[in-house]
C-alpha positions as CSV (number, residue, x, y, z in Angstrom):
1,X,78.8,78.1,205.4
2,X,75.3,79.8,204.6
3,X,73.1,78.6,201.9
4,X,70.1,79.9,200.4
5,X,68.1,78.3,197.1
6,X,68.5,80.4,193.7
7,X,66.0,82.4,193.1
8,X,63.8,81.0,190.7
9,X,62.1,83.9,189.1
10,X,66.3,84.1,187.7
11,X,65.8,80.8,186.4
12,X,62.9,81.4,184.8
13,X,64.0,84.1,183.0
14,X,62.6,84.8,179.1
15,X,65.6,86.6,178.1
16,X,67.0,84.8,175.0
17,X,70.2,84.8,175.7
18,X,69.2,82.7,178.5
19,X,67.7,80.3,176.3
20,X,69.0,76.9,175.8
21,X,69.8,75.8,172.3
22,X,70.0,72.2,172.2
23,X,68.7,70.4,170.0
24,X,67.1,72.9,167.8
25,X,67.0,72.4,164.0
26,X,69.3,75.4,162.8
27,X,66.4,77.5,161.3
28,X,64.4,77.9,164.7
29,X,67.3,78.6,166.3
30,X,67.8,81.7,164.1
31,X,64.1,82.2,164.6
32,X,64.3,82.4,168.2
33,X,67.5,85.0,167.9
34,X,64.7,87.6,165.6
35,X,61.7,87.0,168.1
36,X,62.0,90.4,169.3
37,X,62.4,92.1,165.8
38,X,59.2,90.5,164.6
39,X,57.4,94.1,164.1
40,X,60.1,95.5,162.9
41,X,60.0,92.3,159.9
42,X,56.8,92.7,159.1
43,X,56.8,96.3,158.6
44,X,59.7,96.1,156.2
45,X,58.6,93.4,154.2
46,X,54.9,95.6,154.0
47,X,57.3,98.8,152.9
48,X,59.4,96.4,150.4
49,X,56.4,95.1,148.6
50,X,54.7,98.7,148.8
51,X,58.3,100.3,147.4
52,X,59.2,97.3,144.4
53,X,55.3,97.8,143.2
54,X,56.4,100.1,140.3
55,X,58.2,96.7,138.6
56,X,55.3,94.7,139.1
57,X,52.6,96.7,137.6
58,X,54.9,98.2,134.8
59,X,54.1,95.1,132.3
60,X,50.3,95.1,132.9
61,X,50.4,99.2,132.5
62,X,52.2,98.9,129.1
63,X,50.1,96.3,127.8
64,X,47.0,97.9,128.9
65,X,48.8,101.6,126.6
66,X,49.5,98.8,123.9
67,X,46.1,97.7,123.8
68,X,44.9,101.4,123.7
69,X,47.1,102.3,121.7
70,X,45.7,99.4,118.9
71,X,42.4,100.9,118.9
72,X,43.0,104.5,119.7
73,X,40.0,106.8,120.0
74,X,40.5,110.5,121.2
75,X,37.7,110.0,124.2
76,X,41.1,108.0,125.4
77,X,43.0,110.7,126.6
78,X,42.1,110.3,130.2
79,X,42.9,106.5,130.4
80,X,46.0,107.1,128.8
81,X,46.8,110.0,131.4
82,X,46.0,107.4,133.5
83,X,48.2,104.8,133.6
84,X,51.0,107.2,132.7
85,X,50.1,109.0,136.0
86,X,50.1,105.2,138.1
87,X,53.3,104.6,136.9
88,X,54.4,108.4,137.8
89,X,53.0,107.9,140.9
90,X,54.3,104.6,142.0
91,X,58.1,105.3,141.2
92,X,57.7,108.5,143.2
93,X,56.5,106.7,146.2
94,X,60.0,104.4,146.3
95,X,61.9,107.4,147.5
96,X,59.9,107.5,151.4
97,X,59.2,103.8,150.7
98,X,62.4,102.8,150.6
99,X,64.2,104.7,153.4
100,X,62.1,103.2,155.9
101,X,62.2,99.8,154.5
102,X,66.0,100.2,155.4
103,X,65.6,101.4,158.1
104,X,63.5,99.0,159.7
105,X,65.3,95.8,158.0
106,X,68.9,97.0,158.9
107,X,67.9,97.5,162.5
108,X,66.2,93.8,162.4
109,X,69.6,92.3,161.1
110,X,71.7,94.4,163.2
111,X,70.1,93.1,166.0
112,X,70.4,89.6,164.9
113,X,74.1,90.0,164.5
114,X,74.3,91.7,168.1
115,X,72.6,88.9,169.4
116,X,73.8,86.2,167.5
117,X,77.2,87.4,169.1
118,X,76.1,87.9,172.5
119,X,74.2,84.3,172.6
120,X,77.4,82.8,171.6
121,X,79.7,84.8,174.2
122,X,77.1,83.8,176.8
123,X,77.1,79.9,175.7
124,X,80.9,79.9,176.2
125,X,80.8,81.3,179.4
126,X,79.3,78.6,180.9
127,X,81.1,75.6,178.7
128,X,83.0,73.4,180.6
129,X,86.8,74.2,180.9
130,X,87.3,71.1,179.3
131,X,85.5,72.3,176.1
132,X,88.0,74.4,175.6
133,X,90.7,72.3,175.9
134,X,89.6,70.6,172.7
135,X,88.3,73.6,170.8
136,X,90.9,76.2,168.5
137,X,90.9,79.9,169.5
138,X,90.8,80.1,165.6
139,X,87.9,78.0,165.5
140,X,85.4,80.3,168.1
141,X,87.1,83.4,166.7
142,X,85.6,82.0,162.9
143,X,81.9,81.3,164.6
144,X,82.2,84.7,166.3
145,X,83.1,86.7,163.0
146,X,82.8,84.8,159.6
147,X,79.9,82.8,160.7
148,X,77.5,85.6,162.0
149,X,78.5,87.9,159.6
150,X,77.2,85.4,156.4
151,X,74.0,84.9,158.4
152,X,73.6,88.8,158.9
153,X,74.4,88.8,155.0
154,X,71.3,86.7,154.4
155,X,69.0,88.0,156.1
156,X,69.9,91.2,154.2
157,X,69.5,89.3,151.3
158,X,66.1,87.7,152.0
159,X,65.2,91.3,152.7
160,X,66.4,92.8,149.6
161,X,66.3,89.7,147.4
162,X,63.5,86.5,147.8
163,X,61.1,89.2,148.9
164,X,61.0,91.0,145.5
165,X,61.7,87.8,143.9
166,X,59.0,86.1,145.4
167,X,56.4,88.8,145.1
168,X,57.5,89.0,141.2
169,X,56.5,85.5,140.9
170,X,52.8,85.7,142.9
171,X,52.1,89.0,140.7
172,X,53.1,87.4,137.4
173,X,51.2,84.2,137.7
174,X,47.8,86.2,139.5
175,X,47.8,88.5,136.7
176,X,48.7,86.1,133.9
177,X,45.1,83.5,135.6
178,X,43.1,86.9,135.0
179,X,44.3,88.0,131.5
180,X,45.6,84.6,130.0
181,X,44.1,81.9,132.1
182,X,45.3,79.2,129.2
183,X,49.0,80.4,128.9
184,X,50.0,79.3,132.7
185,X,50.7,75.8,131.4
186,X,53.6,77.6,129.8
187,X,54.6,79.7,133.0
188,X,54.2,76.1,135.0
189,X,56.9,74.4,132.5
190,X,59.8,76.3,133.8
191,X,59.0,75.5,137.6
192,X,60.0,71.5,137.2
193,X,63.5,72.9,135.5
194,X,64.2,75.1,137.8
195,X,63.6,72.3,140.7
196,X,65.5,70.1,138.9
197,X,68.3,72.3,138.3
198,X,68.7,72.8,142.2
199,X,68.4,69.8,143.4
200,X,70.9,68.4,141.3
201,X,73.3,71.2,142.0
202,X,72.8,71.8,146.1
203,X,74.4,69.2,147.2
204,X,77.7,69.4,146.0
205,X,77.6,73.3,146.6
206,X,76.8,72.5,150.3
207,X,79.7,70.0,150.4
208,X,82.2,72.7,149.1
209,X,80.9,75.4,151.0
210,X,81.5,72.6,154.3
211,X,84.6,72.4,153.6
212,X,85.7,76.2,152.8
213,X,84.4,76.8,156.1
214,X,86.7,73.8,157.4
215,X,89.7,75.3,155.5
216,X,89.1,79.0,156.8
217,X,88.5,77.9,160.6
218,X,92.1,75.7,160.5
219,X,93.9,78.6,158.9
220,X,92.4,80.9,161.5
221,X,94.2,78.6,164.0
222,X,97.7,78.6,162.3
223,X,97.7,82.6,162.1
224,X,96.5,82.9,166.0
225,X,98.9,80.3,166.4
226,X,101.8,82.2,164.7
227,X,101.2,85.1,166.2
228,X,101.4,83.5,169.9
229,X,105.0,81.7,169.2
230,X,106.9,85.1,167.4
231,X,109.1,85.3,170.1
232,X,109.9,81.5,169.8
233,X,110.2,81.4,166.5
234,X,112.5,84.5,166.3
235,X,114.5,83.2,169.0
236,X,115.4,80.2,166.9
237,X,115.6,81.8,163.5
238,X,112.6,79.5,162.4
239,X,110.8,82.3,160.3
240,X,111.2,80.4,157.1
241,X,109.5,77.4,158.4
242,X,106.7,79.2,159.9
243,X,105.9,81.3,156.6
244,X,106.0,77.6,154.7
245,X,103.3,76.7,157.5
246,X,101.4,79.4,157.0
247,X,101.3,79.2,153.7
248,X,100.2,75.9,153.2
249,X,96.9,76.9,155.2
250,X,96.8,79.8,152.6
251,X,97.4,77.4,149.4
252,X,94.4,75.2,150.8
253,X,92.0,78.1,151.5
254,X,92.5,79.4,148.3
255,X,92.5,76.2,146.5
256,X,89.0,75.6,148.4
257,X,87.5,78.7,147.5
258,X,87.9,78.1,143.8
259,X,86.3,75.0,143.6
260,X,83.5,76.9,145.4
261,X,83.7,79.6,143.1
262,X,83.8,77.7,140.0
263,X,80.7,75.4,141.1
264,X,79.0,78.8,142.3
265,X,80.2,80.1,138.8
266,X,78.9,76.8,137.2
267,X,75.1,76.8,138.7
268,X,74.9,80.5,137.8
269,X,75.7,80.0,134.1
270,X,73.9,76.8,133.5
271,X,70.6,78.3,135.1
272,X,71.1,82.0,133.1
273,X,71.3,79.8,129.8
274,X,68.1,77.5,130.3
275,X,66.1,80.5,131.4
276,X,66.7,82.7,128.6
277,X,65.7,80.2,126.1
278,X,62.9,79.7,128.1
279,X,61.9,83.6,127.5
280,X,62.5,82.8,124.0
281,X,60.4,80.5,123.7
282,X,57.9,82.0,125.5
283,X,57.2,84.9,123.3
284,X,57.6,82.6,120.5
285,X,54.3,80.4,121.7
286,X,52.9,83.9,122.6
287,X,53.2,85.3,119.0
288,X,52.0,82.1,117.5
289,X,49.3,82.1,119.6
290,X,48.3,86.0,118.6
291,X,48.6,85.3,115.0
292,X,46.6,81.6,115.2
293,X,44.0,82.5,117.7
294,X,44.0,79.7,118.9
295,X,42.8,81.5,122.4
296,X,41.8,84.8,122.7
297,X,45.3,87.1,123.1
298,X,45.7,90.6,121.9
299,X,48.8,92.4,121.2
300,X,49.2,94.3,124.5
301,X,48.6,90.4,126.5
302,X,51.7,89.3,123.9
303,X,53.8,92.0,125.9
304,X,52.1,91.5,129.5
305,X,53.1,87.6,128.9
306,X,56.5,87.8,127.6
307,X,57.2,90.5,130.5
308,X,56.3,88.9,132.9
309,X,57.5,85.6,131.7
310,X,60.8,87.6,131.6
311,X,60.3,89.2,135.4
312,X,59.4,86.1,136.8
313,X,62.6,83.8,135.5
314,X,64.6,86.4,136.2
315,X,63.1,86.2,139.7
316,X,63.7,82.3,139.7
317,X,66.9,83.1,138.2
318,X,67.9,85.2,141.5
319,X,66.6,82.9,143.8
320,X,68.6,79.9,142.3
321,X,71.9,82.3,142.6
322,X,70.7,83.2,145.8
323,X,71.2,79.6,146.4
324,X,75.0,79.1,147.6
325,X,75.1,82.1,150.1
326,X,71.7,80.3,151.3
327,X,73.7,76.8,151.5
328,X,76.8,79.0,153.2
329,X,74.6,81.4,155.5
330,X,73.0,77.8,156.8
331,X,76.3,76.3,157.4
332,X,77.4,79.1,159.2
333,X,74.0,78.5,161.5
334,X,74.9,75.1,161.7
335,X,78.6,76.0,163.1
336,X,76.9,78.6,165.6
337,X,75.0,75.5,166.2
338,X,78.4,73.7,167.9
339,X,78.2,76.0,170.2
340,X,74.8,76.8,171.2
341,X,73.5,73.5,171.3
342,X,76.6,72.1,172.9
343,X,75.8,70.0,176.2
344,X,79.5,70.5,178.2
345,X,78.4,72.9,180.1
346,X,78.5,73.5,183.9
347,X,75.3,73.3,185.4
348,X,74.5,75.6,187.9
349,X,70.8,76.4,187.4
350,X,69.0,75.9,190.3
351,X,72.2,74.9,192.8
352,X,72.4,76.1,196.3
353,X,73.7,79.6,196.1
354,X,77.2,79.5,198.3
355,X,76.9,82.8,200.9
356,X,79.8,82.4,203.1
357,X,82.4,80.1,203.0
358,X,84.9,78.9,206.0
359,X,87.3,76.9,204.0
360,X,86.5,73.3,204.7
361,X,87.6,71.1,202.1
362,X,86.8,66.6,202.4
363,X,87.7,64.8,199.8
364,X,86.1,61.2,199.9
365,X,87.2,58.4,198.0
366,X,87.3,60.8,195.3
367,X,88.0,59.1,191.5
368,X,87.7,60.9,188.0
369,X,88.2,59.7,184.7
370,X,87.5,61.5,181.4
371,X,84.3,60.5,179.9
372,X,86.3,59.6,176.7
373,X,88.8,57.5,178.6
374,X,88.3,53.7,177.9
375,X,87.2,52.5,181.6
376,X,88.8,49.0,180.8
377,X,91.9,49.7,179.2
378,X,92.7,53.9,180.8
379,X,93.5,54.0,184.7
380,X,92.0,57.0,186.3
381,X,93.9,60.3,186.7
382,X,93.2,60.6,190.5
383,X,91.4,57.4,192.4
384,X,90.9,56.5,195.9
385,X,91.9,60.4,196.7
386,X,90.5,61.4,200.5
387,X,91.4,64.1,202.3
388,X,90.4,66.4,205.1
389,X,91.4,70.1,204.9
390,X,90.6,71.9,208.2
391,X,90.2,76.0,207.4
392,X,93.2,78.0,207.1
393,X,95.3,74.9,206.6
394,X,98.2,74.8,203.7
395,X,98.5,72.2,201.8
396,X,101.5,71.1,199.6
397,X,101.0,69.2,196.5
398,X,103.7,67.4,194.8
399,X,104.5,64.3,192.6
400,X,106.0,63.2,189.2
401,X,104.7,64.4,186.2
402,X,101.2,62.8,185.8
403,X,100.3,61.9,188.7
404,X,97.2,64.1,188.9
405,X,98.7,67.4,191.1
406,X,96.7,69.4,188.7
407,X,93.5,67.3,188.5
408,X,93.2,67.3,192.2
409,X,93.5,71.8,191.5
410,X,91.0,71.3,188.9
411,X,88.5,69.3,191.0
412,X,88.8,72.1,193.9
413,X,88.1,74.6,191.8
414,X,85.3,72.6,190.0
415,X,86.5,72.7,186.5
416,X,86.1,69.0,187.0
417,X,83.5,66.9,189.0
418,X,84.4,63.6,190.4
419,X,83.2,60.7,188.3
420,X,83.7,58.2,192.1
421,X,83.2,59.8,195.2
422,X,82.3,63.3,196.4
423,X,84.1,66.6,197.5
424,X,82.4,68.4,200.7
425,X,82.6,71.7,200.8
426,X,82.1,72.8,204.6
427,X,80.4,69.7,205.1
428,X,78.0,69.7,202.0
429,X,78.8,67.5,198.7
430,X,79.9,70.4,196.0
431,X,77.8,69.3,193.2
432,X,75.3,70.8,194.8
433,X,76.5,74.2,195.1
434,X,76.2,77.0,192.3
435,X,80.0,76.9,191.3
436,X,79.6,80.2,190.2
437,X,78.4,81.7,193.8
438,X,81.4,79.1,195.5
439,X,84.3,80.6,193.1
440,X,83.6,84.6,194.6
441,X,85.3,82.9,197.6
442,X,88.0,81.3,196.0
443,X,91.2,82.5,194.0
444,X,94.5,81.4,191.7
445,X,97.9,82.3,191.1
446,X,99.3,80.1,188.1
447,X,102.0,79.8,186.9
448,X,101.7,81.9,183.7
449,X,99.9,85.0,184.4
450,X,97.0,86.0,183.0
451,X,96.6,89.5,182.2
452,X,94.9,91.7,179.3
453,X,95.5,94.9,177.5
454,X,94.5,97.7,180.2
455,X,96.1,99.3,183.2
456,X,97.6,97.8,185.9
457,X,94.7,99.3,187.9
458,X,92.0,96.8,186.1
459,X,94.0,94.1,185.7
460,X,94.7,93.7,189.5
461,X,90.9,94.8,190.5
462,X,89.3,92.6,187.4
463,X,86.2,90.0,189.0
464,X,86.4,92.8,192.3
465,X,83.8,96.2,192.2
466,X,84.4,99.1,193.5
467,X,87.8,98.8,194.9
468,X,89.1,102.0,196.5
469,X,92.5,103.8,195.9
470,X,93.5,103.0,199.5
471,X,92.3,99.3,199.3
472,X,94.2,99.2,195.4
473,X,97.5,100.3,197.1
474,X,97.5,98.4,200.1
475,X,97.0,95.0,198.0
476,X,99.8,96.0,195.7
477,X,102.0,96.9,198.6
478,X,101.5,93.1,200.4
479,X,102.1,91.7,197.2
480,X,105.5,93.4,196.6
481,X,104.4,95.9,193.6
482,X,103.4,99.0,194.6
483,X,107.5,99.7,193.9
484,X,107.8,99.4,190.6
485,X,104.1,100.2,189.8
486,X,105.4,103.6,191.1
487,X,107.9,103.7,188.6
488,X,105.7,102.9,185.5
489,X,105.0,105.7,183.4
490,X,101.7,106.7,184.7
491,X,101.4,104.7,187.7
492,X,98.3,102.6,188.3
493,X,96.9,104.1,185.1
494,X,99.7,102.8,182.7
495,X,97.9,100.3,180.2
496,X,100.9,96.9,180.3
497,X,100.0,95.8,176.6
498,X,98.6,92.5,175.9
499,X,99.0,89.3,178.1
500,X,101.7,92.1,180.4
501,X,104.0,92.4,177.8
502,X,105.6,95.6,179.1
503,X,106.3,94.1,182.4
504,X,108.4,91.0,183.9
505,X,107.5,87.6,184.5
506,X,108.1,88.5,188.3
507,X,106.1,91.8,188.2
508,X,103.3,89.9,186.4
509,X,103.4,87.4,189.2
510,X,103.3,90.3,191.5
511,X,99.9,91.2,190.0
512,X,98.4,88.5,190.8
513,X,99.0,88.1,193.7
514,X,97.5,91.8,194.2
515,X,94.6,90.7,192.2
516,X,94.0,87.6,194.8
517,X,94.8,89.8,198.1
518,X,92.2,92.1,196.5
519,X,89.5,89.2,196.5
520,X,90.0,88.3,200.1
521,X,89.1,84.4,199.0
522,X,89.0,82.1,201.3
523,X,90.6,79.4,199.5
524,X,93.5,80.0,197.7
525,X,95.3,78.1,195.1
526,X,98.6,78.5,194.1
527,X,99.7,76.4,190.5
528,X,103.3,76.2,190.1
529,X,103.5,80.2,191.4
530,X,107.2,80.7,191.6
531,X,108.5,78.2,189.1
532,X,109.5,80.4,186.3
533,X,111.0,83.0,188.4
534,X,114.8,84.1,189.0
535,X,115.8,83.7,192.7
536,X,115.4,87.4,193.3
537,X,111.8,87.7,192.2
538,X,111.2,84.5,193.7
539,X,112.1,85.9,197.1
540,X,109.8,88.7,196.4
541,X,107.3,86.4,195.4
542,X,107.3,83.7,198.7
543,X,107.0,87.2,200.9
544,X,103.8,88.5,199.3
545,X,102.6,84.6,199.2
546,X,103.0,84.3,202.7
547,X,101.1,87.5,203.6
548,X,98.3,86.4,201.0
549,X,98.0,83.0,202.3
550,X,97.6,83.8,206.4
551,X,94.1,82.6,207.8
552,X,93.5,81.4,204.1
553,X,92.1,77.4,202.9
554,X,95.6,77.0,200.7
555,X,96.4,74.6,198.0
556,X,100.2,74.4,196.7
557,X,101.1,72.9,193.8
558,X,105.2,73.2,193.3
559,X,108.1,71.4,191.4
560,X,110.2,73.7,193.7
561,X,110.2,71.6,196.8
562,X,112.1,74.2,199.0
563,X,108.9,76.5,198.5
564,X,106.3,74.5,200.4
565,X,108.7,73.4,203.8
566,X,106.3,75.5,205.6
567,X,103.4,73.9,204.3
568,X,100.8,72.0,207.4
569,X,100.7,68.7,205.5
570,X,102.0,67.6,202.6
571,X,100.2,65.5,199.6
572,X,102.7,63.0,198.0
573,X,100.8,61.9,195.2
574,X,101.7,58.8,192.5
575,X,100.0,57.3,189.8
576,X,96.6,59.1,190.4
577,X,96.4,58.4,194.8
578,X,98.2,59.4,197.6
579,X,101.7,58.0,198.3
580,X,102.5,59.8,201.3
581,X,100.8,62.5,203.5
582,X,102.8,64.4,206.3
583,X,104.7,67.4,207.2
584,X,108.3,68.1,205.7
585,X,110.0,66.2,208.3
586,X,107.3,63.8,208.7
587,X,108.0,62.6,204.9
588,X,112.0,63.2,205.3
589,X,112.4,60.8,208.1
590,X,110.4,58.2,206.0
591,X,112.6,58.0,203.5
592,X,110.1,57.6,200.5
593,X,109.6,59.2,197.1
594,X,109.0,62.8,198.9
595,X,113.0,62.4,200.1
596,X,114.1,61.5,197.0
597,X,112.5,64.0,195.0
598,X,114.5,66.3,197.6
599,X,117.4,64.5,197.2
600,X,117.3,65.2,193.6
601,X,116.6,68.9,193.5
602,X,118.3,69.8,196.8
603,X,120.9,66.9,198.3
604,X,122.2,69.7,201.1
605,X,118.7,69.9,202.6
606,X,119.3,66.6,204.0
607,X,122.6,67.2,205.7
């Protein structure tokens, strides 16, 4: 086996989807996802505050025509003409203004929905097959759509939204210090309600929002969940009962989101009351305050105050209501969060990059436990496990139920690393190799085939590159399909439907087989290949696995004892370890638990 050392300029690669998440506070983790799109921010929050300018300067304008207007005098006419020709001037300018600004600000949150996506697609990639043992389909389908697609929303928002909002705020209080320096004690009042008011109300908005998220994700699960068991449930005329599943998800998403609504509805109401009082009594202590004299305010700074007074609750206003798709769009970073920041991953980085491989497989007192087993009360699934596989050897795998045939599978493949022990691959200990450079030279046939919407042509040359015609047919000829894939409407081209629907379980098989004659691996493992199959197919089936499985490192795993008679040795495993080790009539002349299990499913092959 050659070895070389990963490159390290790869490891040290800035892209971000490279970057690992964990432990990040939600926020920087969005941050990191925009770093590229910086520019692009900066320039569309200059053209939003150039663009929104005409609603900022409209209450200083009129009160500047007011004041005029009070003490007219014909030498006037230009100042009037004036102002009148800002305000012409600045609404005319939103037009160009304004197409770029969305220009530039939809690019910047398309690109943080593109690469919100692509970060999350990469993280799974390289989470442990474990992970997803534990994790819903619906679940990583919800953080895939729902989740980016609420942050995507926000940043749209704080792009259209809290920028104006916020800038309506500065303007009105730096405008109100130059005109009315006394009168921001009155602005100032409304900023302890408005705190008050959203602290008192976030909380339970995040807890609802929490748990319409919980409620969405588990429905997503029961529909994914109904679709994948039609055929069951047709078969057994359970419709009914599936509909009443379904639609108790549905009762309790729609129950959820009307709590959130009416709490949403709740804040919104409560805050639009206390801030229009609060412009009422604004202009009230304005007009008191003209007619007293108590400080010196003329007519036009009555209107300036109560406008922007008015502009900047109304920009509180929109902030506060912005407040629950804030709460929501940080959930949904929080979610993402689960899966960037998640620490089951395989670790590869900086592994020995696997070359060439002969097909030498040592097991050495190999153990492994789940980490979440209770090491005092939970024996381990496979303990005390050694073995030698010499290259091109077959080895047989069989046992009871539970005793660990497909935890030994997992461990050759490295889905799973021993927790005792080691596993030498060619002579050198497997957790130092770059599982991902190992697995080019490795390949499966399971039990339930695993095929996607496309021809038959990508399906059998999917993880291979530029696979010929001539190289396409002869694999599909060893493996016993180029018949039928003759027959198929268009061949090699004809697209099988999704998960092979349009074909057998036998010609599925058959595919597979071509897919794993197409890899050339040199370790092969076959889970349970021929289990499901009809005798007929099955005979097709052993043919094309024999052909696949010359000069190859082969693992068997089989129920069917009467496939793997031809196997080199066979592994009798029980209870985690090995209870016999032998060849077919090694095992039979010992009359232990591999004779029995034959005697069981065959009693004539002992005559």
């Amino acid at each position: 086996m050659k070895l070389q050392t990963t490159d390290n300029s790869m490891l040290r690669s800035s892209d971000m989807l490279e970057h690992r998440y964990s432990g990040e506070n939600p926020l920087r983790t969005l941050l990191l996802v925009i770093r590229d799109d910086w520019g692009r921010m900066l320039g569309a929050i200059v053209l939003h505050l150039i663009k929104h300018s005409p609603v900022w300067i409209l209450p200083l304008i009129v009160a500047n025509v007011i004041d005029l207007l009070a003490d007219w005098q014909p030498s006037m006419y230009p100042r009037l003409w004036l102002y009148i020709g800002i305000l012409v001037l600045a609404n005319l300018q939103n037009i160009p203004m304004h197409m770029a600004f969305v220009r530039l600000s939809s690019l910047t949150s398309r690109n943080l929905e593109m690469n919100l996506r692509a970060a999350i697609a990469r993280r799974m990639q390289y989470l442990s097959i474990d992970f997803y043992k534990r994790a819903s389909t619906g679940m990583l389908y919800n953080k895939l759509s729902r989740d980016v697609e609420t942050i995507q929303t926000l940043v749209m928002r704080t792009f259209s939204g809290v920028l104006s909002t916020g800038a309506a705020i500065i303007v009105a209080l730096i405008t109100t210090a130059i005109r009315v320096p006394g009168f921001l004690l009155i602005y100032l009042l409304i900023v302890p309600v408005a705190v008050v008011l959203v602290r008192r109300l976030r909380q339970p908005i995040q807890e609802h929002n929490m748990a319409f998220r919980h409620e969405m994700e588990n429905m997503s699960a029961r529909l994914l969940e109904m679709t994948t068991l039609i055929p069951i449930t047709r078969a057994h005329g359970e419709e009914q009962h599936e509909l009443e599943r379904v639609e108790e998800r549905l009762f309790q998403v729609r129950d959820a989101g009307l709590r959130l609504d009416w709490i949403n509805s709740l804040f919104g109401s409560v805050a639009f009351v206390v801030f229009q009082l609060s412009n009422v009594a604004v202009l009230t202590v304005a007009a008191v305050l003209y007619i007293m004299q108590w400080i010196p305010i003329t007519v036009g700074d009555v209107v300036l105050l109560t406008g922007y007074f008015n502009s900047m609750t109304s920009a509180v206003l929109a902030l506060t209501n912005m407040l629950p798709e804030a709460t929501k769009a940080f959930d949904a970073i929080r979610s993402i969060g689960e899966i960037l920041e998640c620490p089951d991953i395989e670790q590869n980085e900086g592994k020995i990059t696997v070359s060439q491989v002969e097909g030498r497989v040592t097991f050495e007192n190999v153990c492994f436990q789940y980490a979440d087993a209770d090491d005092e009360n939970d024996d381990a699934v496979v303990h005390d496990f050694s073995l030698d596989v010499k290259p091109g050897e077959t080895i047989a795998i069989v046992g009871p139920s539970g005793a660990g045939k497909s935890t030994v599978v997992n461990l050759v493949v490295g889905f799973l690393r021993p927790t005792e022990g080691r596993i030498l691959l060619d002579g050198r200990d497997m957790n130092a190799l770059d599982m991902r450079t190992y697995r080019r030279y490795l390949s499966i046939v399971p039990q339930e085939t695993v095929l996607f919407d496309g021809t038959v042509r990508e399906n059998v040359t999917y993880g291979s590159r530029r696979v010929s015609d001539a190289r396409l047919e002869e694999a599909l000829k060893s493996a016993n399909a180029w018949e039928f894939v003759q027959e198929l409407p268009e061949g090699g081209h004809t697209v099988i439907g999704e998960r092979g629907t349009r074909l057998s379980g036998g010609q599925k098989q058959r595919l597979a087989i071509a897919r794993a004659l197409i890899r050339n691996p040199r370790i092969l493992i076959l889970d349970e290949a021929t289990s499901a199959l009809d005798s007929v197919s099955e005979e097709q089936i052993q043919e094309a696995l024999a052909r696949l499985m010359q000069e190859r490192t082969t693992f068997v795993v089989a129920h069917r004892l009467s496939t793997i008679r031809n196997a080199d040795r066979i592994v009798v495993m029980e209870q985690g370890g090995i209870a016999e080790l032998g060849t077919h009539d090694e095992l039979i002349r010992q009359d232990g638990i591999y004779r029995h299990l034959q005697a069981l499913q065959l009693p004539t092959i002992l005559d």
